[in-house]
N, C-alpha and C positions, 0 to 999 in steps of 0.2 A: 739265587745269590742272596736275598733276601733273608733267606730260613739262614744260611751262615752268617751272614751277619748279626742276626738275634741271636744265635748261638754264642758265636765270637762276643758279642756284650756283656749278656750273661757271664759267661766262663771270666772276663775280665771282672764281671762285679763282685763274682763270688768270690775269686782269688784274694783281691784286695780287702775285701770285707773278713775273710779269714785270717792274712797273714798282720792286718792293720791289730786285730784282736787277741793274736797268739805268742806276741814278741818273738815270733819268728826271726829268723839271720836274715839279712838284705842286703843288697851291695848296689853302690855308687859308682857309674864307671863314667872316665871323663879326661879332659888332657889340661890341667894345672895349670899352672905359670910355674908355680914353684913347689917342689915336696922338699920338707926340710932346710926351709930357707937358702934352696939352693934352685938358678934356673931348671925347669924340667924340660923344655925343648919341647916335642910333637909329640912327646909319649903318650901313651894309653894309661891311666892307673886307673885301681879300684879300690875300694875303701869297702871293710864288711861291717856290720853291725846289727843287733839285734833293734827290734821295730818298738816305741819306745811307746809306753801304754798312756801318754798326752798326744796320739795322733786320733783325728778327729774323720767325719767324713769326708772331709777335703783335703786333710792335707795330712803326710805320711814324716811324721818324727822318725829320726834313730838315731843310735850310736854309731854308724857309719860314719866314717870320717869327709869329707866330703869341704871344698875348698874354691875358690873362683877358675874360672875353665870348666868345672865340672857342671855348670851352670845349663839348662838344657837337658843333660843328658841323661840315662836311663836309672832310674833306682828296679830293681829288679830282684826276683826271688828267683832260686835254683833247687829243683829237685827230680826224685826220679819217680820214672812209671816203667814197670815191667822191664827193668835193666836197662832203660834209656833216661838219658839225664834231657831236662828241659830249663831252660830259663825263660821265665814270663815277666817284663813289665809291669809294678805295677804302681810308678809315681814317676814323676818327673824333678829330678833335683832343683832344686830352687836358693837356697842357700843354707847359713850353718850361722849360729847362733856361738859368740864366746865367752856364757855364761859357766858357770862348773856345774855340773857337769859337763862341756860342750857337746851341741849335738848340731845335727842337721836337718834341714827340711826339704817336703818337695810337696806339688800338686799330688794328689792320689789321679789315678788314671781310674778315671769314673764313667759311667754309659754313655753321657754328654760330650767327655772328653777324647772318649776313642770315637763318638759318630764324628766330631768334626775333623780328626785326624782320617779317619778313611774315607770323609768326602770331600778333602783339600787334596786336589792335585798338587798344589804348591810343594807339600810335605812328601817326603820318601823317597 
């Protein structure tokens, strides 16, 4: 269980260090209060945006639209391997900035940050 778990670190560090570097697309998924200044109710949205090249080792910028409720939830990359699509994790939204350009931020999900997630029972 151990050798997965170094495994599972790695593969999240290397993800994030890739996608943190590439202005790759990312998406913010999360339940709003409001889209377009209009109640959203319990919904699910998602906001895409490419990854914005002022994100640092800690913390994951983009043009993903990203809003209050969305607070918590996954920022995450999508693609494929061998005709199967995957989406990986790999920040935590955090909030959004409404400077021009506006954008948004989150924790990047780092080695530190997934061991305390898979040794908190409390979480998942």
């Amino acid at each position: 269980m151990q050798l997965f778990h170094l495994i599972l670190h790695l593969e999240y560090l290397e993800l994030s260090k890739y996608f943190t570097n590439t202005s790759s697309n990312v998406s913010i998924s999360g339940f709003p209060t409001t889209v377009n200044n209009s109640s959203a109710g319990i919904t699910r949205y998602t906001g895409n945006g490419i990854v914005k090249n002022t994100s640092d080792n800690y913390f994951l910028d983009t043009e993903a639209y990203g809003s209050g409720g969305d607070s918590g939830g996954p920022m995450y990359i999508e693609y494929t391997l061998e005709n199967a699509t995957f989406r990986s994790a790999i920040g935590i939204y955090k909030g959004h900035y409404d400077t021009l350009p506006r954008y948004s931020t989150g924790v990047r999900i780092t080695t530190p940050i997934l061991r305390f997630y898979m040794n908190n029972s409390h979480i998942g």
